[in-house]
C-alpha positions as protocol buffer text, in pm:
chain_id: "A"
residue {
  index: 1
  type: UNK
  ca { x: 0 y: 0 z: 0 }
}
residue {
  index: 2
  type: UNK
  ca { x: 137 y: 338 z: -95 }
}
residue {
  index: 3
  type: UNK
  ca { x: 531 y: 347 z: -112 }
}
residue {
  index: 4
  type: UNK
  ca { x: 541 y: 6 z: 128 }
}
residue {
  index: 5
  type: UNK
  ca { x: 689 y: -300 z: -78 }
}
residue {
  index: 6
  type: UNK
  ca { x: 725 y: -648 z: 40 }
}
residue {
  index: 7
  type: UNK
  ca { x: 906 y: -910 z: 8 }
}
residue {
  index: 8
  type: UNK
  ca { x: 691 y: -1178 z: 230 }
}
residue {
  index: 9
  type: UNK
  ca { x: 365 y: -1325 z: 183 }
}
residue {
  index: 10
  type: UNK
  ca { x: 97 y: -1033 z: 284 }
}
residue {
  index: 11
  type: UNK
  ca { x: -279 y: -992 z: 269 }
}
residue {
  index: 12
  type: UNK
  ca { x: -367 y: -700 z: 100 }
}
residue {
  index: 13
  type: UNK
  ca { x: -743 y: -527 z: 142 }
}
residue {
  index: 14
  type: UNK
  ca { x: -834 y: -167 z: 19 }
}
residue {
  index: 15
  type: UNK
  ca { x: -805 y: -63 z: 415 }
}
residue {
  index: 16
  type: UNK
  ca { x: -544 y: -272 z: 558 }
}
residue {
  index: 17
  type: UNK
  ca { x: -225 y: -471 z: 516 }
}
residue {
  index: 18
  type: UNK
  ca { x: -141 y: -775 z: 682 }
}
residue {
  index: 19
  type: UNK
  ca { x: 261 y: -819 z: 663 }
}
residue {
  index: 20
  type: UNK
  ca { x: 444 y: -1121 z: 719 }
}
residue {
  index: 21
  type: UNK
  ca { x: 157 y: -1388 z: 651 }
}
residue {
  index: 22
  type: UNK
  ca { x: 254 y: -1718 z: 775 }
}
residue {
  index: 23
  type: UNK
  ca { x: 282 y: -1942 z: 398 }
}
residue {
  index: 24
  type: UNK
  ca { x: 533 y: -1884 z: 177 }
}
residue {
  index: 25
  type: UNK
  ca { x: 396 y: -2101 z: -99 }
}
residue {
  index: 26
  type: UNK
  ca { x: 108 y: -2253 z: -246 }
}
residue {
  index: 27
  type: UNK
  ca { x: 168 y: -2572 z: -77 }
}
residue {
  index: 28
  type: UNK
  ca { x: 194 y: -2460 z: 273 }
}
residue {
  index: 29
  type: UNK
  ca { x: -144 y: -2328 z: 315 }
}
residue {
  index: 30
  type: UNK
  ca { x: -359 y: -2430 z: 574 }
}
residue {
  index: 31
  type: UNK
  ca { x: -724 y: -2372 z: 608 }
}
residue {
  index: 32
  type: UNK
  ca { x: -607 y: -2227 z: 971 }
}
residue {
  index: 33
  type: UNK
  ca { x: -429 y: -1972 z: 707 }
}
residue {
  index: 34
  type: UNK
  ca { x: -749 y: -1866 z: 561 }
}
residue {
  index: 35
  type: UNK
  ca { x: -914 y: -1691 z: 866 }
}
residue {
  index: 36
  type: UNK
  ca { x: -681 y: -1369 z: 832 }
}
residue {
  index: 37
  type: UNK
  ca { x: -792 y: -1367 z: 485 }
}
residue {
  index: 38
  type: UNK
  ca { x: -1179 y: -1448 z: 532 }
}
residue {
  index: 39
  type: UNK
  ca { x: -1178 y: -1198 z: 843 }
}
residue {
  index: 40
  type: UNK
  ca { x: -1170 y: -919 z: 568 }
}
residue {
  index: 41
  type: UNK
  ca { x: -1519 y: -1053 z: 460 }
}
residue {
  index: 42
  type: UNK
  ca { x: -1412 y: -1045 z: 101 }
}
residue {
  index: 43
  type: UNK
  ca { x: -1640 y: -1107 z: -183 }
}
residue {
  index: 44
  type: UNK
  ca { x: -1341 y: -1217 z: -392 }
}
residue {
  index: 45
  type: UNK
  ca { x: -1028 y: -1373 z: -295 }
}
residue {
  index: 46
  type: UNK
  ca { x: -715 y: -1327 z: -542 }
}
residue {
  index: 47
  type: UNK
  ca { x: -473 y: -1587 z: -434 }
}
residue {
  index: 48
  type: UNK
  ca { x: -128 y: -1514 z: -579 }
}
residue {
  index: 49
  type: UNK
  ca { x: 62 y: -1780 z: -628 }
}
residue {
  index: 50
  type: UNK
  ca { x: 430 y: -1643 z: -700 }
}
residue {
  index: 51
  type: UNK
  ca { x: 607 y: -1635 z: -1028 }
}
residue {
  index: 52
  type: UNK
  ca { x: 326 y: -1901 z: -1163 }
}
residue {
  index: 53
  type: UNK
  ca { x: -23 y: -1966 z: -1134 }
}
residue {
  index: 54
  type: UNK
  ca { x: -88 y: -2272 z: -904 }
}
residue {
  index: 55
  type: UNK
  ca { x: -365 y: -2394 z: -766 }
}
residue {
  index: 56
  type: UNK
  ca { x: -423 y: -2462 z: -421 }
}
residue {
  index: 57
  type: UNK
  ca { x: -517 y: -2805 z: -264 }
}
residue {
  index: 58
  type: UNK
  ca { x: -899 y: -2911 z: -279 }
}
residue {
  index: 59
  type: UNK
  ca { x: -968 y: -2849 z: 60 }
}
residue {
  index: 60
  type: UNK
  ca { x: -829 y: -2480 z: 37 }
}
residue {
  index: 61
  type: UNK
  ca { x: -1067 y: -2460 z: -236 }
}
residue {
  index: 62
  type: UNK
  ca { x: -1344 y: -2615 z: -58 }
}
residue {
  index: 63
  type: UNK
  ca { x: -1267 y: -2368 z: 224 }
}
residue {
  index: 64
  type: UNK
  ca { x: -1424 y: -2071 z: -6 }
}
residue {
  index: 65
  type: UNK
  ca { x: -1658 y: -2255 z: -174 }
}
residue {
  index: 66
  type: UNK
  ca { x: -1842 y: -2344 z: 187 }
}
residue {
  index: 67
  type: UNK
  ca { x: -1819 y: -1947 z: 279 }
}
residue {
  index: 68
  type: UNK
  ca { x: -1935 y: -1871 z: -93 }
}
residue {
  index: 69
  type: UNK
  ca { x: -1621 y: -1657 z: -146 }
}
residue {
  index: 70
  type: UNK
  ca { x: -1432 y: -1617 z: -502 }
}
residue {
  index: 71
  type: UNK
  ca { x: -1126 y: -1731 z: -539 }
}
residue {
  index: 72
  type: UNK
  ca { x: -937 y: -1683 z: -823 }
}
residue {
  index: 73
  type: UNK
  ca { x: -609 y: -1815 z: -818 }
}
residue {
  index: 74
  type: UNK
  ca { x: -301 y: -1634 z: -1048 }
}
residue {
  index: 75
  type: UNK
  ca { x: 33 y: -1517 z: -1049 }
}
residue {
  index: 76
  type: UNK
  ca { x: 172 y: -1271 z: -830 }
}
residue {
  index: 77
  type: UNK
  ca { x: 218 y: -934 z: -1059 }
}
residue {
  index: 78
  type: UNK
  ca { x: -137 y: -1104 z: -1226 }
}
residue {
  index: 79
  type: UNK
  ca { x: -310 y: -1097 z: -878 }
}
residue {
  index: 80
  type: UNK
  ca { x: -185 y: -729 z: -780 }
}
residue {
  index: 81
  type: UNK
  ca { x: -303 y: -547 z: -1103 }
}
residue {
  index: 82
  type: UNK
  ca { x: -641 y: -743 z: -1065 }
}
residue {
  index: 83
  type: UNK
  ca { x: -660 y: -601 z: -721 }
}
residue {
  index: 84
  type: UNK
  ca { x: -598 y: -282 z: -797 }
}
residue {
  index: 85
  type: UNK
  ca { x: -885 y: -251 z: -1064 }
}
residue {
  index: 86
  type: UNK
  ca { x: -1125 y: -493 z: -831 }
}
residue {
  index: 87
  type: UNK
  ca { x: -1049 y: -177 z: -600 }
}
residue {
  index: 88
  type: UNK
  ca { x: -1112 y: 127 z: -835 }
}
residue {
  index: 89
  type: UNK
  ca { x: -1454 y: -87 z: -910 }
}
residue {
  index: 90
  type: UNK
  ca { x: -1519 y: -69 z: -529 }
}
residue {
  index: 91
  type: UNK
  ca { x: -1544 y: -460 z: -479 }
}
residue {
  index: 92
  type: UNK
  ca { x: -1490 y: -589 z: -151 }
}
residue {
  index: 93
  type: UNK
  ca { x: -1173 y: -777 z: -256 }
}
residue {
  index: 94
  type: UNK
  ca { x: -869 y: -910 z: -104 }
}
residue {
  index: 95
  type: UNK
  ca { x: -516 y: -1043 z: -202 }
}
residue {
  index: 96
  type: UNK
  ca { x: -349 y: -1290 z: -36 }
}
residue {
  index: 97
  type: UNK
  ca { x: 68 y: -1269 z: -192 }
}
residue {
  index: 98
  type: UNK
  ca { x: 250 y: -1564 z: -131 }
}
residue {
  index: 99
  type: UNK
  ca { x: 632 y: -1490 z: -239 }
}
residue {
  index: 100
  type: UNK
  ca { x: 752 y: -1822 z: -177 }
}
residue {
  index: 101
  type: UNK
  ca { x: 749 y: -1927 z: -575 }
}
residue {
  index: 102
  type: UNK
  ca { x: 778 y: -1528 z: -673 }
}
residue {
  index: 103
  type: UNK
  ca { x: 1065 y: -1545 z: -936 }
}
């Protein structure tokens, strides 16, 4: 947000940041992960996945799906410019970065 950059996973909303998330990857998310992400109440969820688009485990998935929230999983730089126009379009939105694959 603003002049900050990071080099950790972070959750990005339009009000707040949330440095220093706990995965670093794709593959070490936990649905325990998700409630710092789902606190936010987000309508959509854009999961960014590093340097490539990966998609999380089913039961990540299946995390959303059973709190009918979007996800939409794609690459890091992919994930921020969404954001940024999900914002300008005044959705209720929210990034979650993982840099652990960021290249």
């Amino acid at each position: 947000m603003g002049e900050r950059t990071f080099h950790r996973s972070c959750i990005v909303t339009p009000e707040s940041v949330i440095a220093d998330w706990r995965p670093a990857g794709v593959d070490e998310l936990t649905e325990a992960d998700l409630e710092s992400v789902l606190a936010a109440q987000p309508q959509i969820v854009l999961l960014g996945t590093g340097g490539a688009q990966r998609f999380p485990p089913v039961n990540i998935r299946g995390a959303f799906a059973r709190r009918s929230v979007a996800l939409e999983t794609m690459d890091l730089g992919a994930a921020c410019r969404t954001f940024n126009i999900l914002v300008q379009e005044e959705r209720r939105v929210c990034a979650a970065l993982l840099f652990g694959g960021a290249t």
